[in-house]
N, C-alpha and C positions, 0 to 999 in steps of 0.2 A: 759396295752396298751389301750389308748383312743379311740378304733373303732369308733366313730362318727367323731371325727377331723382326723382321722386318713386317711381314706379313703374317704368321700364325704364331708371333710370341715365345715363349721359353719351353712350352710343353710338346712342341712338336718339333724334330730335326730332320734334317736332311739325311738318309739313311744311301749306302751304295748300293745297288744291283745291276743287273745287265740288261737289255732290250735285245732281244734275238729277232729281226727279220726275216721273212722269210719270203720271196716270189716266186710264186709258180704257178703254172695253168693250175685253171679251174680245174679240171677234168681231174683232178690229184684232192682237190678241197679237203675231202672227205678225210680219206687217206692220213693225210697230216693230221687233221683233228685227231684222230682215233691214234698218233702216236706221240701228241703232244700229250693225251688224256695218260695214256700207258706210263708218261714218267711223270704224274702229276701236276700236271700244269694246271694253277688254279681258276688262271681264265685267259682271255686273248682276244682280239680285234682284230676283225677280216674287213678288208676296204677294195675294192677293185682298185688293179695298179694297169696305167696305161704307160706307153712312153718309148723311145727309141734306143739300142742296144748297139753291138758294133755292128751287126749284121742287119737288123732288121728294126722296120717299127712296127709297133704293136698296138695298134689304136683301135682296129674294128672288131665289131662282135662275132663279123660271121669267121673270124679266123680263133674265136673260144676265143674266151676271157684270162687276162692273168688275177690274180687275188696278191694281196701284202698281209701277209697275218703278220701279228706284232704281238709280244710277251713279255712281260716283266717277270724275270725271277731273277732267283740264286746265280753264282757264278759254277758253281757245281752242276745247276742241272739246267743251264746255259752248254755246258759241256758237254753232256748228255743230251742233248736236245740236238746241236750241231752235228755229234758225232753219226746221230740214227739217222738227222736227212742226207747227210754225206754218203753213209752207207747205201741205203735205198734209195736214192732218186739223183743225186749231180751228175751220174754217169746216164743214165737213162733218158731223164726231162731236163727239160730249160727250167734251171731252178739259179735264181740269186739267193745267199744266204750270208746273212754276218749280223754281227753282235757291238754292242753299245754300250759303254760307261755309264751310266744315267746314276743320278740322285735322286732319290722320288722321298714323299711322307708319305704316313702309314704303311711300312715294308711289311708290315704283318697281315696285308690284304693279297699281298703278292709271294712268292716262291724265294 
């Protein structure tokens, strides 16, 4: 099936970018925003992330919360994005991080 003509017609395509994830204690929230802003990231979505790991589950409050920020851009500064929480935090914090093929419309609202 043709999702692009399918549902918004001929004037709108499916365009490529990446989805960068990102998990990590709350206690960091901040942090990361303030270095997602630094390479321009034009926006993003925090959702509490719960769930079991190979060591440990992470389900209650009183052990601090994890967060899942989520980001559509570029594949360039998907790179860039990757490279600064690698730097500063996968050695330090309990951090998951990885990137996404995605196809989205309107890529000109996103990085």
């Amino acid at each position: 099936m043709d999702l692009q003509n399918t549902f918004l017609g001929k004037h709108m395509k499916l365009e490529q970018a990446k989805l960068v994830t990102i998990i990590a204690d709350e206690a960091i929230e901040q942090k990361i925003i303030e270095d997602l802003r630094s390479v321009a990231v034009k926006g993003f979505t925090i959702t509490e992330a719960r769930g079991e790991g190979l060591n440990t589950t992470h389900n209650s409050s009183w052990e601090g919360k994890n967060i899942r920020i989520e980001t559509l851009v570029s594949e360039n500064k998907a790179n860039r994005i990757i490279e600064l929480m690698a730097d500063k935090y996968l050695e330090k914090f309990a951090m998951i991080l990885f990137c996404s093929d995605v196809q989205i419309y309107r890529k000109e609202r996103f990085n």
